[in-house]
BAMAR-211442 format. One record per residue: x negated, y negated, z of N, C-alpha, C, O, CB in turn; residue number from 0. Coordinates in steps of 0.001 Angstrom, whole numbers. Each point is the difference from the previous one (the first is absolute). Glycine has a CB too. Layout:
<nodes>
NODE      nc1      nc2      nc3     cac1     cac2     cac3      cc1      cc2      cc3      oc1      oc2      oc3     cbc1     cbc2     cbc3  pos
NODE        X        Y        Z        X        Y        Z        X        Y        Z        X        Y        Z        X        Y        Z  NUM
...
</nodes>
This chain:
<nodes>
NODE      nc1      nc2      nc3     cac1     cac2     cac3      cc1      cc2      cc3      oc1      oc2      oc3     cbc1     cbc2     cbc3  pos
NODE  -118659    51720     3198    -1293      457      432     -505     1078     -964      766      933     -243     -194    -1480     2652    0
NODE    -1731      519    -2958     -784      477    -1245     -922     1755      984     -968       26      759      398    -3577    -2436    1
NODE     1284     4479     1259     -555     1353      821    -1778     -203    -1021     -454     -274    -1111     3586     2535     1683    2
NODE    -3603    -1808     1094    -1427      199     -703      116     1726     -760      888      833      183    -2498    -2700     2038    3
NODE      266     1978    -3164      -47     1001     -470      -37     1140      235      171      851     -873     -589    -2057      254    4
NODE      151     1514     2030       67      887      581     1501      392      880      297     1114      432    -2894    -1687     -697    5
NODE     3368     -626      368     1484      302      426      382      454    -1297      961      715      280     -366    -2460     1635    6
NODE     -715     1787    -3038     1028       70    -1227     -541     1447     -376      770      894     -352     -373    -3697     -654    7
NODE    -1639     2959     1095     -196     1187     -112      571     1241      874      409     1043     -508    -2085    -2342     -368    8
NODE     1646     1071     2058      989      766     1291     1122     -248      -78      679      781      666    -1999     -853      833    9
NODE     2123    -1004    -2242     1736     -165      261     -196     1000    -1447      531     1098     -163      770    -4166     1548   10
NODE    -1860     2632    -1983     -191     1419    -1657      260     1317      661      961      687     -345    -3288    -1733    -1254   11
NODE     1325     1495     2736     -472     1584     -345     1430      349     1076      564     1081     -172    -4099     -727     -265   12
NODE     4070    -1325     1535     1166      241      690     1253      473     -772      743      925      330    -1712    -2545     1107   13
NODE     1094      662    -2742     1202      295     -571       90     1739     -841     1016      632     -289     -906    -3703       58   14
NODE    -1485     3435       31     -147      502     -697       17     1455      773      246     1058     -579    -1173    -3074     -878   15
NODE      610     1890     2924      907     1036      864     1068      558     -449      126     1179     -329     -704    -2225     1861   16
NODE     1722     -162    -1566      862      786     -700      364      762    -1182     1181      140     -320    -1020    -1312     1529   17
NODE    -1234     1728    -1951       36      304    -1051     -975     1483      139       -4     1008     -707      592    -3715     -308   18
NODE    -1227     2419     1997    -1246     1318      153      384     1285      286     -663     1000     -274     -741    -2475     1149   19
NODE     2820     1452     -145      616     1407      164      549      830    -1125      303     1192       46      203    -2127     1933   20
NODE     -446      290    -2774      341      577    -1577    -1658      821     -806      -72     1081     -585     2336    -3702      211   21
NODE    -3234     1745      615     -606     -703     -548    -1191     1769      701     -482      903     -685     1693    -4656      406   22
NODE    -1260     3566     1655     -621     1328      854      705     1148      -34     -681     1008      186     -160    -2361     1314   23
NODE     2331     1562    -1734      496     1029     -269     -463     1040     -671       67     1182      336     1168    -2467      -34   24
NODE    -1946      603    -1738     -730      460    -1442    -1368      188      409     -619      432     -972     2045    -1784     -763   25
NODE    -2277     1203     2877     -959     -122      487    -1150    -1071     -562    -1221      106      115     2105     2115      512   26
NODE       90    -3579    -1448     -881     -893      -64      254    -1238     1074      576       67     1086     -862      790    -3546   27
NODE     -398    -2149     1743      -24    -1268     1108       22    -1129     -899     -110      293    -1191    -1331      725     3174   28
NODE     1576    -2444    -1645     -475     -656     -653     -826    -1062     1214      481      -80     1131     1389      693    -3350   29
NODE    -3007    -1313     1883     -944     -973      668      298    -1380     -249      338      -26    -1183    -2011     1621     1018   30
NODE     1714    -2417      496      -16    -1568     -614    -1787     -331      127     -527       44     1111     3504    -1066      -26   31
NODE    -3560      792    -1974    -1104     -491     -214     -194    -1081       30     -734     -353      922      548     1696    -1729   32
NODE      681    -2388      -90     -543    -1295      177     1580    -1003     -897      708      470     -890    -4231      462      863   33
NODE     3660    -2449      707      659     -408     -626     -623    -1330     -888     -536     -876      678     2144     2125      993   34
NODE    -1566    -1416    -2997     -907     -987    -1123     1600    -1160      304     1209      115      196    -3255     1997    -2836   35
NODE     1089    -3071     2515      447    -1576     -484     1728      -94     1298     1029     -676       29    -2220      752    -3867   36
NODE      796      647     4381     1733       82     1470      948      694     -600      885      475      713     -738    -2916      391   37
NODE     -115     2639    -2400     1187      756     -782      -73      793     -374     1089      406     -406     -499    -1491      -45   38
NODE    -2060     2287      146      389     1030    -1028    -1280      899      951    -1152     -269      341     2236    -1083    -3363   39
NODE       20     2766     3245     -104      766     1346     -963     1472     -972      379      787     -866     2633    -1806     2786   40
NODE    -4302      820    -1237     -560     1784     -151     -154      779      991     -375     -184     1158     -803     -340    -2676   41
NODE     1806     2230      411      286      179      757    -1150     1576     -437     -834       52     -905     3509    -1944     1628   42
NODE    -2356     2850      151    -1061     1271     -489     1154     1433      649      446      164     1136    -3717    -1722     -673   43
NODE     3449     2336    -1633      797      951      335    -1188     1292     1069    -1219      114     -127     3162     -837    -2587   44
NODE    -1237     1325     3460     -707      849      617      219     1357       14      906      218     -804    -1164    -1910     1800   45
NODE     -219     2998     -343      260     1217      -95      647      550    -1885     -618     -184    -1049     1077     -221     4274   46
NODE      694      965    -3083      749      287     -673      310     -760    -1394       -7      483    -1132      484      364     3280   47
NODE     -173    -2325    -1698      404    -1318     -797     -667     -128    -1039      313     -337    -1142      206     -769     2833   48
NODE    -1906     1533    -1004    -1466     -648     -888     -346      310    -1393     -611     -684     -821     -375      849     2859   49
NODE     1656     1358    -2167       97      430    -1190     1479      907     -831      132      849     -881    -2776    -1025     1804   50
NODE     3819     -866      272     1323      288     -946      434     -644    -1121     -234    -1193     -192      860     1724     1950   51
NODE      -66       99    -2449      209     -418    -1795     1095     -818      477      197     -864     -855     -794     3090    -1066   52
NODE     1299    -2339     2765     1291     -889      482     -284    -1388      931      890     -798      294      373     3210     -263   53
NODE    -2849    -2553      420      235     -818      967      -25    -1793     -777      373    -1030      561    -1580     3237     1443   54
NODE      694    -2081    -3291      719    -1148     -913     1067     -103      321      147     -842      886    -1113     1049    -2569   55
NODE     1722      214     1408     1600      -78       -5      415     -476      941      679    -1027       32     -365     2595    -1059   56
NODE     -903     -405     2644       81     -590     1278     -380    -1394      616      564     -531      957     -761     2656     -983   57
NODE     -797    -2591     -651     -456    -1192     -290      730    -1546     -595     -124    -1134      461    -1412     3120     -627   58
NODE     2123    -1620     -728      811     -955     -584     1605      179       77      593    -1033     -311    -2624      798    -1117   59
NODE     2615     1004     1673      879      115      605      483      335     1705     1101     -291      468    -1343      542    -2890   60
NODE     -585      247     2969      231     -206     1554    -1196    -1013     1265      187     -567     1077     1021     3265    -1863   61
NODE    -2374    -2481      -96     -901     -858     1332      228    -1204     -392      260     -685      989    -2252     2082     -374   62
NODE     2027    -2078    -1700     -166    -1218     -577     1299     -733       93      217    -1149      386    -2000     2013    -1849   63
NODE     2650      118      993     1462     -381      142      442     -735     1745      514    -1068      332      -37     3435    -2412   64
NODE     -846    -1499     2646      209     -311     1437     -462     -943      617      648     -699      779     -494     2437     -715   65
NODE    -1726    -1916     -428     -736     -834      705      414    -1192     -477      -42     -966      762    -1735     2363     -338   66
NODE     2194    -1536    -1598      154    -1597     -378     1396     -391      -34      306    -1088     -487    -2314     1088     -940   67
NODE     3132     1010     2034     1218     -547      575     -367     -163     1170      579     -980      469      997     1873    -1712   68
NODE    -2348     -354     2054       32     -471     1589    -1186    -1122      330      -98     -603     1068      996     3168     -327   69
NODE    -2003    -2750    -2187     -954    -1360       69      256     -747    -1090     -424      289    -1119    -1406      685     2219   70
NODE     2313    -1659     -921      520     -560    -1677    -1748    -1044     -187     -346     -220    -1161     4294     -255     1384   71
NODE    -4643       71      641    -1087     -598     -301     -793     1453     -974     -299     -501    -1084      309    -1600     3611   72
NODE     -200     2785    -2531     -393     1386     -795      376      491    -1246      926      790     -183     -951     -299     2069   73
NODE     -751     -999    -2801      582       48    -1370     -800      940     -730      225      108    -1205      608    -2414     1210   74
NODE    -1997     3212      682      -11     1404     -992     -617     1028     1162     -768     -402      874      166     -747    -3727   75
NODE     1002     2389     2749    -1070      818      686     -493     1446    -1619      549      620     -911      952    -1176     4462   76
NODE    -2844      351    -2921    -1394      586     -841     -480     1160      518     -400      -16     1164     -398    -2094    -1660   77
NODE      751     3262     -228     -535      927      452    -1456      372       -4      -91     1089     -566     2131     -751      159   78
NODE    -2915     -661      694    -1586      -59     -309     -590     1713      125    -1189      258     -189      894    -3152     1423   79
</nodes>
């Protein structure tokens, strides 16, 4: 069964719970915005995030990393 776009976007911003307590500690956030073509996830850093020199990093090594071991249909997330 094929999740509509709006389930994939909420099973997205769910997983990504687990990641927000790190994430609000620093007093930032991250949003899921929109997902292109079912596979490649935007996303928009918030508070704090928005203008850390690290949240690249955080990006390609922890949001991206995660999301696409626990969605393997998810083959990039984008920071817009």
């Amino acid at each position: 069964m094929d999740l509509t776009k709006r389930e994939q976007l909420d099973s997205i911003d769910k997983l990504l719970d687990k990641l927000r307590p790190h994430m609000l500690a620093d007093n930032g956030n991250i949003k899921v915005v929109d997902i292109k073509d079912g596979s490649v996830v935007l996303v928009k850093w918030l508070g704090a995030c928005a203008t850390c020199t690290r949240a690249e990093l955080t990006l390609k090594y922890s949001v991206k990393e995660f999301v696409r071991e626990n969605m393997p249909a998810i083959t990039d997330v984008v920071a817009i």
